[in-house]
C-alpha positions as a Markdown table, in Angstrom:
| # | Residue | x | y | z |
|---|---|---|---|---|
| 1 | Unk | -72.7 | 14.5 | 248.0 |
| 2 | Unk | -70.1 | 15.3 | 250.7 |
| 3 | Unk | -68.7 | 19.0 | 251.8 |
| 4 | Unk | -65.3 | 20.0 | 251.4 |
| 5 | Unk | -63.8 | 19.6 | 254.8 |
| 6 | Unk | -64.3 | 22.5 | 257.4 |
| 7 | Unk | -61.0 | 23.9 | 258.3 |
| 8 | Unk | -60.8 | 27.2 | 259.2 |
| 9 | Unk | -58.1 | 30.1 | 258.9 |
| 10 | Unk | -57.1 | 33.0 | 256.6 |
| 11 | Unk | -54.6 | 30.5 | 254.8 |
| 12 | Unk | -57.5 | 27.9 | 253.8 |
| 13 | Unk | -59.5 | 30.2 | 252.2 |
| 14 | Unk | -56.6 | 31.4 | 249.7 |
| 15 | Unk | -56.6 | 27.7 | 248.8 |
| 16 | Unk | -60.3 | 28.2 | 248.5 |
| 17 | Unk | -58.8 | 31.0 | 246.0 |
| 18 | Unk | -56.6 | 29.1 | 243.9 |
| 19 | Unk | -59.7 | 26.5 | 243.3 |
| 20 | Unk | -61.6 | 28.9 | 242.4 |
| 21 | Unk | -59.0 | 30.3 | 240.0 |
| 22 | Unk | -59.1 | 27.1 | 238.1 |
| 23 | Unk | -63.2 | 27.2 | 237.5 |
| 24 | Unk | -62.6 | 30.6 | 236.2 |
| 25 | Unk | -60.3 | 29.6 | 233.4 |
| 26 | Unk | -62.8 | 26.9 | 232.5 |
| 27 | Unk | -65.5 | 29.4 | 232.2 |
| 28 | Unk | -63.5 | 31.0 | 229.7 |
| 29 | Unk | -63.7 | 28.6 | 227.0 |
| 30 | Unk | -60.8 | 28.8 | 224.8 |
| 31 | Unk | -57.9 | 30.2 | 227.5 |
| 32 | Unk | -55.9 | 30.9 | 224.8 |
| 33 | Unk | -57.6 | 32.3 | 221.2 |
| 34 | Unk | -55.7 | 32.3 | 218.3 |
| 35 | Unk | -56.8 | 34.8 | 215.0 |
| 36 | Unk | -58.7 | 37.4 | 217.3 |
| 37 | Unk | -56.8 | 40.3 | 215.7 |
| 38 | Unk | -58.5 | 39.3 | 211.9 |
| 39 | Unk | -60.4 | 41.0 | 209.4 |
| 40 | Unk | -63.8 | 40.3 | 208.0 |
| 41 | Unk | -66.7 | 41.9 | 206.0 |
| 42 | Unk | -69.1 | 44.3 | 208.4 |
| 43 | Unk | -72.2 | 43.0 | 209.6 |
| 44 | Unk | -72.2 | 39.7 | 209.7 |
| 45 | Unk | -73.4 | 37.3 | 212.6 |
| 46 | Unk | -72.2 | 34.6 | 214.5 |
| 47 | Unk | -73.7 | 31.9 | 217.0 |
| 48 | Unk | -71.1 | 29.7 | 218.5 |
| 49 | Unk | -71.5 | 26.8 | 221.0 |
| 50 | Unk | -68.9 | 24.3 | 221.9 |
| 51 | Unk | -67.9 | 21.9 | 225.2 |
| 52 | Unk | -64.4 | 22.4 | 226.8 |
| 53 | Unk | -63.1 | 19.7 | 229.0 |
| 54 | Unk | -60.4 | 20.6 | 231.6 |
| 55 | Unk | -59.0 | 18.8 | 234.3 |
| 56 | Unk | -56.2 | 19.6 | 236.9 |
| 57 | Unk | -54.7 | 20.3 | 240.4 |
| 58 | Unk | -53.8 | 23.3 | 242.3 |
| 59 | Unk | -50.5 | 24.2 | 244.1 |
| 60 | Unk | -50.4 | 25.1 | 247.2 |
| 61 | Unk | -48.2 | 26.5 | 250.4 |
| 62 | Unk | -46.2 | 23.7 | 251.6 |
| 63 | Unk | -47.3 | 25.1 | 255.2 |
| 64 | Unk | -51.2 | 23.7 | 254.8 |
| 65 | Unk | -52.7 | 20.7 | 255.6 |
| 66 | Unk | -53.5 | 20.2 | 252.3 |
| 67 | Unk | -53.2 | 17.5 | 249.6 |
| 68 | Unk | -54.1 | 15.5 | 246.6 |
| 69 | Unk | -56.2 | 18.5 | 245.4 |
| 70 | Unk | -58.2 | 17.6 | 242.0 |
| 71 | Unk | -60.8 | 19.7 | 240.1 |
| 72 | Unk | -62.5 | 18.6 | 236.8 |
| 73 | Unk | -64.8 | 20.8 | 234.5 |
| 74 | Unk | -66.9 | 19.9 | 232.0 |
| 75 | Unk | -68.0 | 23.4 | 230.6 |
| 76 | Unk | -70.1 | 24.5 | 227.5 |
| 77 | Unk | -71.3 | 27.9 | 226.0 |
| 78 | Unk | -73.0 | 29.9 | 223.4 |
| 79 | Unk | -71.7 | 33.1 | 222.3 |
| 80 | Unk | -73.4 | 35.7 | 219.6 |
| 81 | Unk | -70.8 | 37.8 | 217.4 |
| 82 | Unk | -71.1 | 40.8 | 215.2 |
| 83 | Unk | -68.4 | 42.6 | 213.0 |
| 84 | Unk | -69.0 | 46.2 | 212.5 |
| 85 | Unk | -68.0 | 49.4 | 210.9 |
| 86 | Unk | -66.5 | 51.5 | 214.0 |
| 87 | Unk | -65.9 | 54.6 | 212.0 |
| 88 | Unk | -64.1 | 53.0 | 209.1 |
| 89 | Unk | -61.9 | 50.4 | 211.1 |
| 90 | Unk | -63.3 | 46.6 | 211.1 |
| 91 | Unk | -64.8 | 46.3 | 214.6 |
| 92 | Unk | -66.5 | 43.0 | 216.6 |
| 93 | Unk | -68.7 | 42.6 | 219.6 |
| 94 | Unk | -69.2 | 39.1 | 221.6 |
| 95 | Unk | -70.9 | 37.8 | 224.1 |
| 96 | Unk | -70.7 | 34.7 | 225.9 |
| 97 | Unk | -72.7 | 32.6 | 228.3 |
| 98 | Unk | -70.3 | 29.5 | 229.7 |
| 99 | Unk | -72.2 | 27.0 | 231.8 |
| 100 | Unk | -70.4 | 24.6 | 233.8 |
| 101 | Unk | -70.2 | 20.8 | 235.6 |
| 102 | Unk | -67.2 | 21.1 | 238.3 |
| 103 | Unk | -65.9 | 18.5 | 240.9 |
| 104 | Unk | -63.4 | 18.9 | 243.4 |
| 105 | Unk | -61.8 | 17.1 | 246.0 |
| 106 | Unk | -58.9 | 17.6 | 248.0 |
| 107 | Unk | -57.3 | 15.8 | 251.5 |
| 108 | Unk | -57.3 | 18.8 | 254.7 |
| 109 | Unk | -55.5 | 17.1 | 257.7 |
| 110 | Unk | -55.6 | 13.6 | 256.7 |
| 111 | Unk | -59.2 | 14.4 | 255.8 |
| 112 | Unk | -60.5 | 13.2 | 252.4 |
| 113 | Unk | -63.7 | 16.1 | 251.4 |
| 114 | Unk | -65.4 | 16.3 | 248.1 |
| 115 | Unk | -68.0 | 18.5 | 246.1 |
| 116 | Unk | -69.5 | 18.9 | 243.1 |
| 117 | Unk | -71.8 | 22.1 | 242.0 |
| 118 | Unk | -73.6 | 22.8 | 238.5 |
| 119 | Unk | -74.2 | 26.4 | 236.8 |
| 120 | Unk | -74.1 | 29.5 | 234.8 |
| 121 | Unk | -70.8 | 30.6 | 235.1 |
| 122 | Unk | -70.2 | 34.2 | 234.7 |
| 123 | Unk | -71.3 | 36.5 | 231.6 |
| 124 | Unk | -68.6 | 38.2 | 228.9 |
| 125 | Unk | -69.0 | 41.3 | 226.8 |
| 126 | Unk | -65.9 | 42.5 | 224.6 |
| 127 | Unk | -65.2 | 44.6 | 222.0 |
| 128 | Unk | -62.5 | 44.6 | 219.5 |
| 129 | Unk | -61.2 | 47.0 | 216.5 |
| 130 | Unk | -58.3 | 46.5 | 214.5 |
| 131 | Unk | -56.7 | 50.3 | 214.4 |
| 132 | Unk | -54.8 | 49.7 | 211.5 |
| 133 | Unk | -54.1 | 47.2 | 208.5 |
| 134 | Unk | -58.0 | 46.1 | 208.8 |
| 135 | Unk | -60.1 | 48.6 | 207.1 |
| 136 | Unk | -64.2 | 47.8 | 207.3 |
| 137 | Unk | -65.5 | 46.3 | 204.0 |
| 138 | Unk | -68.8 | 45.2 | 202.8 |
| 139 | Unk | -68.6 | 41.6 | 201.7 |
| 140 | Unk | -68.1 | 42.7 | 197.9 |
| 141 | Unk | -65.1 | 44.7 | 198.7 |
| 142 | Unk | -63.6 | 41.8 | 201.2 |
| 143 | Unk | -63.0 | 39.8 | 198.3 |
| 144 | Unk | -59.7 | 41.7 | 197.3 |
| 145 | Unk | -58.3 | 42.3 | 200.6 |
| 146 | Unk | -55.2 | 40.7 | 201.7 |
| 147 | Unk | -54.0 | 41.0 | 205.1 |
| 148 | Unk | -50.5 | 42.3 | 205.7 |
| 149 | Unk | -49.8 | 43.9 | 209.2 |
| 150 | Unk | -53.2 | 44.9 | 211.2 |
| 151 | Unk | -52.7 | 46.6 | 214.9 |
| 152 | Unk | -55.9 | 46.1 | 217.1 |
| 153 | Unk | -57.1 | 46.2 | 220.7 |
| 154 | Unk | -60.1 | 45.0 | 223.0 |
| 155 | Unk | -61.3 | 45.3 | 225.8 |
| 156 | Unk | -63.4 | 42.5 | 227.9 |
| 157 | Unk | -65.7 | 42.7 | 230.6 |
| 158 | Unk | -67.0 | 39.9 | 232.9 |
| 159 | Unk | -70.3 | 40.1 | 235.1 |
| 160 | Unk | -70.5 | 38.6 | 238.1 |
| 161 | Unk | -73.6 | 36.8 | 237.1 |
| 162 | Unk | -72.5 | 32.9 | 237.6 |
| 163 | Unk | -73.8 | 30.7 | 240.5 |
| 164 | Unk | -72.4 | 31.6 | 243.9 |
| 165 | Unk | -72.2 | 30.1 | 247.0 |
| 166 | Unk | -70.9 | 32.3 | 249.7 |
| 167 | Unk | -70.8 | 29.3 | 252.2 |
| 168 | Unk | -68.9 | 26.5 | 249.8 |
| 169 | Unk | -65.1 | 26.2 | 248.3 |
| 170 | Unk | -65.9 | 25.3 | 245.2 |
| 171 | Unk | -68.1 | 27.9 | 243.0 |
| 172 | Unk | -68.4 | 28.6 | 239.6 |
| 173 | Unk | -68.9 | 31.8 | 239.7 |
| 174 | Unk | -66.6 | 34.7 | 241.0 |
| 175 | Unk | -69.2 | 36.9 | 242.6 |
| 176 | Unk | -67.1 | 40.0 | 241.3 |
| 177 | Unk | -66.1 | 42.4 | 238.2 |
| 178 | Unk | -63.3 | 42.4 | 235.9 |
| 179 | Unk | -61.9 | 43.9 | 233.2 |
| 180 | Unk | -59.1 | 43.0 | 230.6 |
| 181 | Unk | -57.9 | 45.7 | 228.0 |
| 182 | Unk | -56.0 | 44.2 | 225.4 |
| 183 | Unk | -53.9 | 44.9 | 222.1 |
| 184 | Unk | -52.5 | 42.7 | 219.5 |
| 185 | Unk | -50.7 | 42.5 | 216.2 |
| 186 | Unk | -50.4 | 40.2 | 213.4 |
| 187 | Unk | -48.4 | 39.6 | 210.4 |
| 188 | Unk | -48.8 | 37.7 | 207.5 |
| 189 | Unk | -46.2 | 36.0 | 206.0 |
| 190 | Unk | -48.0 | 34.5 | 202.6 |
| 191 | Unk | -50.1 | 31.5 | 204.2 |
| 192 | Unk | -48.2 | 32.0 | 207.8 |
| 193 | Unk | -49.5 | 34.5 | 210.3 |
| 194 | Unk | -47.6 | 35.4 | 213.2 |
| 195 | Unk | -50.0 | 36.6 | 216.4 |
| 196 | Unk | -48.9 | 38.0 | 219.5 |
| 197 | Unk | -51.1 | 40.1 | 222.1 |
| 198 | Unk | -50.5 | 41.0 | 225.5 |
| 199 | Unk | -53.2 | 42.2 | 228.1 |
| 200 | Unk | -54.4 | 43.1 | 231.8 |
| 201 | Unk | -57.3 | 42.0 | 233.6 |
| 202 | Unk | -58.1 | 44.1 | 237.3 |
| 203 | Unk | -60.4 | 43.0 | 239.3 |
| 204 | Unk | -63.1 | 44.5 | 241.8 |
| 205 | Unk | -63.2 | 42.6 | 244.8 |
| 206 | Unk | -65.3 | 39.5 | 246.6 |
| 207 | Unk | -67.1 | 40.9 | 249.4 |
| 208 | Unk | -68.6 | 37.8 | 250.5 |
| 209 | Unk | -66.0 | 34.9 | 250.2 |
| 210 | Unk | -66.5 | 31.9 | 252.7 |
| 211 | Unk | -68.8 | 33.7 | 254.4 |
| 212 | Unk | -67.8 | 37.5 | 255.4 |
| 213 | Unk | -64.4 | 37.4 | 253.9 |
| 214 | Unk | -63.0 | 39.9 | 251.5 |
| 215 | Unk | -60.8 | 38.3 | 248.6 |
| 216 | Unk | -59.2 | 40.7 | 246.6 |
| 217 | Unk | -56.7 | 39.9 | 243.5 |
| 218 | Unk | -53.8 | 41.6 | 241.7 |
| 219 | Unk | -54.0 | 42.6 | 238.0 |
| 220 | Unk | -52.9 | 39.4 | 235.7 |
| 221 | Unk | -50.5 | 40.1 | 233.3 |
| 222 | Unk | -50.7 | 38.3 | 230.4 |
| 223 | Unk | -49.0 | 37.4 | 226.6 |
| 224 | Unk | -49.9 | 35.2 | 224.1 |
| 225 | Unk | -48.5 | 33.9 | 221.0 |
| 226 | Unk | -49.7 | 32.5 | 217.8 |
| 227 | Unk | -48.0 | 30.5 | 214.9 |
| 228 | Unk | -51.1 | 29.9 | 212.1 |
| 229 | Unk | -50.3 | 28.6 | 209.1 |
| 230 | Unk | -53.8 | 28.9 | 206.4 |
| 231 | Unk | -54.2 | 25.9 | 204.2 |
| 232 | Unk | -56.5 | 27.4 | 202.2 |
| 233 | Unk | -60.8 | 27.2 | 201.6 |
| 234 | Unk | -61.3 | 28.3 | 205.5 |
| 235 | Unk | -58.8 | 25.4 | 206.6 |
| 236 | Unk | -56.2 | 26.6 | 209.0 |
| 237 | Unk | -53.8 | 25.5 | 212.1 |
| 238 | Unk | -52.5 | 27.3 | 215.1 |
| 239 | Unk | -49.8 | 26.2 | 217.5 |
| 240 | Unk | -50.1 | 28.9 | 220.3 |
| 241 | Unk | -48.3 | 29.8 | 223.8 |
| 242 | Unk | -49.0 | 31.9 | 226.5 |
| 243 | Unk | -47.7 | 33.0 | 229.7 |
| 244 | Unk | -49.8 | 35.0 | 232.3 |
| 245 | Unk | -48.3 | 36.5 | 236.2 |
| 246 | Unk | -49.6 | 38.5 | 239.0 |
| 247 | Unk | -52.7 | 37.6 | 240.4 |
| 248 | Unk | -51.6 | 37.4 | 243.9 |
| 249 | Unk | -54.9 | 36.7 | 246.0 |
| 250 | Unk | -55.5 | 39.0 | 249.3 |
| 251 | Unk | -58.2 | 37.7 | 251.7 |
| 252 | Unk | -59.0 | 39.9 | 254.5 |
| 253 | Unk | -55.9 | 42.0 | 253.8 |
| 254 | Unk | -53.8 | 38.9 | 254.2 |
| 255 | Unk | -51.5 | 37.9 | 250.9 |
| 256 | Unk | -50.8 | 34.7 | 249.8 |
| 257 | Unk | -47.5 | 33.3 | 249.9 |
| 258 | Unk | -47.2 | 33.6 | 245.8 |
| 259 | Unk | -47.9 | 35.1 | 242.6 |
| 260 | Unk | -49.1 | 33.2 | 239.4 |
| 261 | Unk | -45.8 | 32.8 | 236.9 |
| 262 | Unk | -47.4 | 30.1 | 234.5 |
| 263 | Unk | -47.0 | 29.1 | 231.0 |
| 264 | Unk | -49.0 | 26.7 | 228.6 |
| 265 | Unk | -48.7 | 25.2 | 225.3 |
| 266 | Unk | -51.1 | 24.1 | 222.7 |
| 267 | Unk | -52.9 | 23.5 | 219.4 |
| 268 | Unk | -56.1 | 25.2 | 217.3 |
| 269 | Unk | -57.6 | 23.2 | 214.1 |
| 270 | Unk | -60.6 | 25.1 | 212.4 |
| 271 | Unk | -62.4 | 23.4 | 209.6 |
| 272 | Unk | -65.1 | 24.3 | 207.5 |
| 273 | Unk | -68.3 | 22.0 | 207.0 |
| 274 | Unk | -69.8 | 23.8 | 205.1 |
| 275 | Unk | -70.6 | 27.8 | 203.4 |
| 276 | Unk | -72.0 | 28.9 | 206.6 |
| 277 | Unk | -70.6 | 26.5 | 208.9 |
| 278 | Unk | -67.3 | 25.7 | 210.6 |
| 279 | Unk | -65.7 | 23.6 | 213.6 |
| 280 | Unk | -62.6 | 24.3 | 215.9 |
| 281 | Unk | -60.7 | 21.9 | 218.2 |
| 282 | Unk | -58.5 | 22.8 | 220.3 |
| 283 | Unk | -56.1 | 21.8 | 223.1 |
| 284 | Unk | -53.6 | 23.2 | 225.8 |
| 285 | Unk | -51.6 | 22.0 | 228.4 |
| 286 | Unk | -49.2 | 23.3 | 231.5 |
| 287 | Unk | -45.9 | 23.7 | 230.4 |
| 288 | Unk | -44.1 | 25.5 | 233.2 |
| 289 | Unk | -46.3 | 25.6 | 236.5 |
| 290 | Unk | -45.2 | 28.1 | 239.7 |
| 291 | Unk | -48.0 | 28.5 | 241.5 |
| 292 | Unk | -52.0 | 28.1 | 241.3 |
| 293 | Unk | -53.6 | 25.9 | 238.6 |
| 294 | Unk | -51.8 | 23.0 | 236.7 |
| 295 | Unk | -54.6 | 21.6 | 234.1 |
| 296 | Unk | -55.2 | 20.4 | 230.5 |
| 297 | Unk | -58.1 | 21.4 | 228.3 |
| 298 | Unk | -59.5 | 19.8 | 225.3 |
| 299 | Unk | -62.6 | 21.6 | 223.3 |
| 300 | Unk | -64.6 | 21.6 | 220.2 |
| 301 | Unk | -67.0 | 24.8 | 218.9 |
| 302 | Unk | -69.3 | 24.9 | 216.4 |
| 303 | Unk | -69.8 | 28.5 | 214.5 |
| 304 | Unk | -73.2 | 29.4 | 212.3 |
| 305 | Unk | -72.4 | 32.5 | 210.2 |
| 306 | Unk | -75.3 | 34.3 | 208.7 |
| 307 | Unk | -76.3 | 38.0 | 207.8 |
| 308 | Unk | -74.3 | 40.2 | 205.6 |
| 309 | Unk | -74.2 | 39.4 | 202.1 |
| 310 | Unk | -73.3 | 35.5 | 202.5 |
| 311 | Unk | -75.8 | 33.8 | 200.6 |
């Protein structure tokens, strides 16, 4: 396996950035999530797994001696779930563990370099309650609710507990903290539900990128929006858009030459397989691309409910 090429400067290592931008996104599963702001009976449990495939390029100043830039992921996860009563409101906590395959290659000065690396990627913890329109019911008292406006927020925190290489480009961890507060609403429509939620994610900052560097990031500012439509007996589809900004990268007080101003497209299927059992697939693609990562993902999960009062 061959290293990425050594070429030094403040202006390669905010490439460096923008790579590592893209293996962050992987690590996050689903990018975009349709049906977070939902109701459902307290105390039940979930374990979900799934694989995500994503593969893309990164944009970069016109000024570097840099080309041809590819990166492909092959990432999966497990995640635990549990709704709650949070003082009368419905309420869910998560928690999810990505791991990730990544290769990258790129040309620096007519050089070709390539790498591949294998890990953990980094740990998530969020919490969600729906503030109004989503009252916390056993399972008994679920069967009569119908969903007409609910209001919620979350908030989600990542650990920087992925694999990190100070020395190397390509990581798939971030070797930092964030958080992402986040509110939502949606509105049913008879079998149509209309989602939309925006949020921000802050960052702390890398203290040792490529080497002794310190990479710091603007807050991302992000909106997405979600068209579902339920067929009925746990069968529904989603066809959900985002758009996300900021995220302008400083290393060692120097700031790149852009901001992020992206936008992506795509489509959620869930089906059930059974009482206890259901699968998602799901795919997203660049539809206006700025600056930083250009990439399309495909995915499939697999949820296990159990707990509560679902036998």
């Amino acid at each position: 396996m061959s290293r990425f090429y050594q070429y030094g400067g403040l202006r390669l290592a905010q490439f460096a950035a923008a790579i590592l931008a893209l293996v962050t996104l992987s690590a996050k599963g689903q990018v975009i999530e349709p049906r977070t702001y939902t109701n459902a009976p307290a105390g039940l449990n979930f374990l979900v797994t799934g694989y995500n495939f994503m593969q893309g390029g990164v944009g970069t100043d016109p000024a570097l001696p840099i080309e041809n830039t590819k990166v492909e992921l092959h990432s999966t996860f497990f995640a635990y779930a549990r709704t709650l009563d949070f003082f009368g409101k419905s309420a869910k906590f998560d928690v999810v563990q990505p791991y990730t395959w990544a290769s990258g290659s790129a040309t620096v000065k007519d050089q070709f370099g390539e790498r591949e690396v294998s890990g953990p990627a980094d740990t998530r913890f969020r919490f969600q309650v729906n503030l109004y329109g989503a009252p916390a019911l056993s399972m008994k008292d679920f069967v009569n609710y119908r969903q007409d406006t609910i209001v919620g927020a979350s908030v989600e925190v990542t650990a920087p507990s992925g694999q990190y290489n100070e020395d190397k480009l390509l990581n798939i961890g971030n070797n930092r903290w964030s958080i992402r507060p986040e509110i939502g609403i949606s509105k049913s429509l008879g079998p149509l539900i209309l989602e939309l939620a925006g949020s921000i994610q802050f960052y702390t900052a890398n203290n040792d990128f490529l080497g002794s560097r310190v990479r710091e990031q603007d807050p991302i500012y992000s909106l997405q929006g979600h068209l579902i439509y339920s067929f009925g007996k746990g069968i529904w589809f989603a066809v959900d858009g985002t758009f996300f900004t900021g995220g302008q990268t400083i290393v060692d007080g120097v700031k790149s030459s852009g901001k992020l101003e992206n936008s992506r497209a795509g489509a959620t299927l869930s089906l059930p397989v059974s009482r206890h059992n259901s699968v998602k697939l799901f795919f997203h693609t660049g539809v206006s691309v700025r600056t930083g990562t250009d990439f399309d993902a495909v995915g499939i999960n697999w949820q296990y409910r159990f707990g509560g009062d679902t036998n």
